[in-house]
C-alpha positions, 0 to 999 in steps of 0.5 A: 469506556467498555464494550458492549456486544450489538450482534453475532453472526457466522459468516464465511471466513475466507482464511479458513474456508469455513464459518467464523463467528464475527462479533460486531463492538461498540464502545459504550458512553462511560464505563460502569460504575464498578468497573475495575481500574484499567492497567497502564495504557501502552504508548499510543493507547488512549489512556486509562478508561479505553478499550484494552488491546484487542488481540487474536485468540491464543492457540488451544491450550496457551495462555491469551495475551495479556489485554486480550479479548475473550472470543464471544463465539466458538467457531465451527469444529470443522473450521479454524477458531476466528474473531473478528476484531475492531479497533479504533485509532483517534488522534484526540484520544476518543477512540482505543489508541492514539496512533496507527502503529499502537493499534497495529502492535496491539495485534497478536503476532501471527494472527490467523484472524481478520482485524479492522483498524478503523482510523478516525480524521486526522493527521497521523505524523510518524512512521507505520510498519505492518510488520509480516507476521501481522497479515489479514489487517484492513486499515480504513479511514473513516472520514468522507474521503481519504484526504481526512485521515493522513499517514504522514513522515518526512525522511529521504534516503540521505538523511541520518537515521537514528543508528547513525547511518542514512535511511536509504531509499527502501527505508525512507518510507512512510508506511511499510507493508510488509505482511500478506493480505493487508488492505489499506482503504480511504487514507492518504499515505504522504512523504512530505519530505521538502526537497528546496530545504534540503542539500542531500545526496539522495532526495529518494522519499518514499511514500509507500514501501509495500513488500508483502503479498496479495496486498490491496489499497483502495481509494487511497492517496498516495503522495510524494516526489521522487520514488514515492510508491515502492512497488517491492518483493524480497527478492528477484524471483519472490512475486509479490502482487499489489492491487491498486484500485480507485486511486491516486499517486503522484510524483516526478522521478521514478513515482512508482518502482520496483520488482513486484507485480501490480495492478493500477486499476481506475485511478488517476497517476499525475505527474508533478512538474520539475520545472524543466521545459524538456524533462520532468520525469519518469512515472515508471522504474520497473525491475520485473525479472526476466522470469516474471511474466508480470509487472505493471499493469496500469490499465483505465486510469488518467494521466495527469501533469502540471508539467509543460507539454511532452516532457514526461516519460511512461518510464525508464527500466530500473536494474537494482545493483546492475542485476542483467535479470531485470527485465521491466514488464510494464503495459499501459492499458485503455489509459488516458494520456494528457498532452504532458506525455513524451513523443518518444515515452520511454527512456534508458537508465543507467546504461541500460536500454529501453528497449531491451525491457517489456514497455507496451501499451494498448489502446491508449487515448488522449493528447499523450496518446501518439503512435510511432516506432518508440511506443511499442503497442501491444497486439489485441491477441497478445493483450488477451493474455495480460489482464488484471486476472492474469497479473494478480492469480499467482499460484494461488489463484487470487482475484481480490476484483470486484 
């Protein structure tokens, strides 16, 4: 299987600021007839006869990394050299690796370019970690609808790993995003970890742990039970923004946590039952630290449950090893609440107050959508500020809205 070049253009890039050429691949039927052996594939490549490894080019004057693709446009003088790369993830060996995490290592290591990996249906069993020195990646799906192309593992915080010690609740993820400027699109991100099967101390398993910044998930699923979306950053006074559009997460205890900043925007958050008859869990454990402005905004999206009638909490405020710092920032905005929604919608943990964290909403409706003295409701004068701009511009002035 070779390349062939169907068309160049310039187009702006925006981690230069200037022009980039972009070079758009196909993968041809067959490769030539006189085509050279290929070398050894790489574990996950999809053998001798694919596509090599796609790589960023090398600084002026170092040698390309072994496999790389020559670039096929100089770029503009006046801005970085950038090419465009594609590669291909199928599971039945028809595209230029066989697993994610290939594709993703078969990236050049601090990469100034934008790279596709486009991931055809399929269920993709084992763990991925973009690693962050690989940053401007767009990991996309190309089936019909995210539930087609499926990133999936089944660790939990008590469980051994192969050091010999426990994963923990960070670790156990089934996708790190760890890199700046990553977008994640049309895919589900699951932890099918089952927890009847299991006698564990911690059953915390992580879908999705996302650590680096300006990060995007568009039209994602995102599955689990407890602690599924990891909403993290380095450390307490590291802001790290995540933008969550057009989306789905579920969970029971704790589903989406952690000291970052993010915006849910559009999606639908729901709430799996425990069984319970009063108690089937928290949605949110936020951490923001007191010097965070911003933690969650979870604006225009749909509550929904299996769970009986008022026994779901908005969330409780999470301190990470009792750390005082830990102020929770967590506003429901325009949501549609279902009738699974506490009365009393926030709770304490660990000790610590509810109340002593930023839970607001504004202008909830639906059957989970009551008003009284435990539900804070944030002023129209006050909700001008916190808007999805507000939450993601950082220092840099970032707005990935569209």
């Amino acid at each position: 299987m070779s390349f062939r070049t169907n068309t160049v253009r310039l187009s702006a890039c925006p981690a230069a600021g200037g022009l980039a050429a972009v070079v758009l691949l196909s993968l041809s039927a067959a490769a030539p007839a006189a085509a050279a052996p290929a070398a050894a594939a790489p574990a996950g490549a999809a053998g001798p006869g694919a596509a090599a490894a796609l790589t960023a080019a090398a600084p002026a004057g170092a040698a390309a990394p072994a496999g790389a693709a020559a670039p096929a446009a100089a770029a503009s003088a006046s801005a970085r050299a950038a090419l465009a790369t594609t590669i291909t993830v199928a599971a039945d060996g028809s595209g230029n690796y066989t697993t994610v995490q290939a594709a993703i290592n078969s990236v050049a290591a601090n990469n100034t370019t934008a790279v596709t990996i486009n991931i055809k249906p399929g269920t993709y069993r084992g763990v991925v970690t973009i690693p962050a020195n690989k940053p401007y990646l767009t990991l996309a799906g190309t089936g019909s609808s995210p539930s087609q192309v499926v990133i999936v593992e089944g660790h939990a915080a008590g469980m051994a790993n192969p050091s010999g010690g426990t994963y923990g609740t960070s670790g156990s993820a089934s996708v790190f995003v760890n890199a700046n400027d990553t977008l994640i699109k049309n895919v589900t991100m699951s932890n099918d970890f089952n927890e009847a099967a299991y006698t564990l101390d911690g059953e915390q398993a992580v879908a999705v742990n996302t650590s680096g910044d300006r990060v995007q998930f568009d039209n994602v699923r995102i599955l689990g039970n407890q602690d599924t979306l990891l909403v993290n950053a380095p450390s307490a006074s590291a802001v790290r923004r995540l933008y969550v559009r057009n989306s789905y997460v579920e969970g029971d205890v704790d589903f989406i946590f952690g000291r970052g900043t993010m915006v849910f925007q559009n999606g639908t958050i729901h709430s799996l039952t425990r069984g319970s008859s009063s108690n089937n869990g928290y949605i949110t454990a936020a951490a923001t630290d007191i010097n965070n402005k911003f933690g969650y905004l979870i604006w225009g999206t749909t509550l929904t449950s299996n769970a009986p009638a008022k026994t779901v909490y908005l969330g409780r405020p999470w301190h990470p090893s009792n750390d005082v710092n830990a102020r929770g920032q967590v506003l429901y905005r325009g949501v549609t609440m279902g009738a699974h929604i506490r009365d009393d919608a926030w709770t304490d943990m660990s000790g610590f107050s509810w109340k002593d964290a930023r839970f607001s909403e504004y202008s909830s409706t639906g059957a989970g959508a009551v008003v009284n003295a435990n539900r804070p409701q944030m002023s129209a004068t006050t909700a001008a500020q916190y808007v999805p701009t507000a939450y993601l511009a950082g220092s840099d002035g970032w707005n990935p809205i569209h």
